[in-house]
N, C-alpha and C positions, 0 to 999 in steps of 0.2 A: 504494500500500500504506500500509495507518494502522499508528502502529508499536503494540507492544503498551503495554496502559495500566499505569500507573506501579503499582511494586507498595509499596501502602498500608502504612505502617506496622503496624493492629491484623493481618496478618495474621500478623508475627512473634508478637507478646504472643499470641498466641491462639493460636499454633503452639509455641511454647514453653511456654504456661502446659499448654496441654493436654499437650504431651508429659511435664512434668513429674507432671502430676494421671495420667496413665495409666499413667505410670512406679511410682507409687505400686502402680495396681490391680498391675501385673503381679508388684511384688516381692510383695505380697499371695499372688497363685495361688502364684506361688512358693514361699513361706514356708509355704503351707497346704499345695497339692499334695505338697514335701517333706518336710511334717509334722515341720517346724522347732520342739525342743522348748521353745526360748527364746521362741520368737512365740506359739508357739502355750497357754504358760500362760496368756495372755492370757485365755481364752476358757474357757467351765465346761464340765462334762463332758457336757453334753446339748447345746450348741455343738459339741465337740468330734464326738461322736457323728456329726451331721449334716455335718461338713463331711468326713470320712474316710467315709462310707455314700453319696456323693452317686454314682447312677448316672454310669456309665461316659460315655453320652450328654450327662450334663449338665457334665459334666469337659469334654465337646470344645466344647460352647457356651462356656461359659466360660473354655476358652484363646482362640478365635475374638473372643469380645468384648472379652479383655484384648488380647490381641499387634494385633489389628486397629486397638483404639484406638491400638497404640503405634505402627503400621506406619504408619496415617493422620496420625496428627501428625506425623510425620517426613515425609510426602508434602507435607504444609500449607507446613513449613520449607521444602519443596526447590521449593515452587511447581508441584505436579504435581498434572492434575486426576482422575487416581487415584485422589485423597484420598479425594473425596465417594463411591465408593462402598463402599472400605474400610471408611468411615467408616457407611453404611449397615450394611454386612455387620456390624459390631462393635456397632451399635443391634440389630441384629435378634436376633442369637446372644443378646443383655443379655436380650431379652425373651422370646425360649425362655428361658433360667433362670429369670426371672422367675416365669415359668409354672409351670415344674415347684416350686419353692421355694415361693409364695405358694399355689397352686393344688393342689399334691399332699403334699406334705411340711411344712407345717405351720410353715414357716418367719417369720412372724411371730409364733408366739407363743415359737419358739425365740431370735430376733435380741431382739425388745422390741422397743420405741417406737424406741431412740435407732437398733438396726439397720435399722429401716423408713425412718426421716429419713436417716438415709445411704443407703439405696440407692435413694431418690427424688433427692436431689442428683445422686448419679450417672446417674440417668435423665433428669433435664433438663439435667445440660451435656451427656450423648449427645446428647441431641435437638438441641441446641444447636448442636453441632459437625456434624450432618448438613444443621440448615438454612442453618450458615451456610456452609460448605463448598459449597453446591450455588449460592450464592448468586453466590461469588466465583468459581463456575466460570462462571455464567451470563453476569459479565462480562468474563468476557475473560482473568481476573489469572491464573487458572491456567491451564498447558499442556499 
């Protein structure tokens, strides 16, 4: 029997960073979904509009995509290869929203330039954390 291989340091920093970065989205839904009056001045009344109008449907993708990424990074920490498909299911939910947001709803010209760079960020460390996740399941490190 080979024993299991040594577990790499980047998979903390990156099990932590990421659960910090998703910790973020999730207090985010949070703060929206309870339509937190302090966070949410943040944001103008035609922001406002769209995120309290958003289909019922596109509410459960985007809890699936928050609490998934946050499930999956806690999977990363604990060295479980659960992670990578959590961490799929939390990519895929991102991109149903995506869809209805970009594709129905008119949400880039609602967000701006700077809401589209952000939620391209968020769509490459997703991708990120799916390729790398499947990567480190491939060898061995998770179990």
């Amino acid at each position: 029997m080979t024993p299991p291989p040594k577990t790499p340091v980047h998979l903390y920093i990156v099990g932590v960073g990421s659960l910090l970065w998703n910790a973020t989205g999730a207090f985010d839904y949070l703060m929206t979904h309870t339509e937190n009056e302090e966070y949410m001045a943040n944001f103008s009344a035609e922001q406002l509009e769209f995120f309290y109008n958003l289909p019922s449907w596109v509410v459960a993708f985007w809890a699936l995509a928050v609490w998934g990424g946050v499930l999956g990074a806690l999977l990363l920490i604990l060295k479980r290869k659960l992670a990578a498909p959590v961490l799929l299911l939390s990519f895929l939910s991102m991109m149903a929203t995506t869809v209805h947001n970009l594709g129905f709803a008119d949400a880039a010209d609602i967000l701006g330039a700077a809401g589209l760079a952000f939620s391209a960020m968020i769509w490459l460390w997703a991708l990120g954390l799916v390729v790398y996740s499947r990567k480190i399941v491939a060898k061995g490190i998770l179990r």
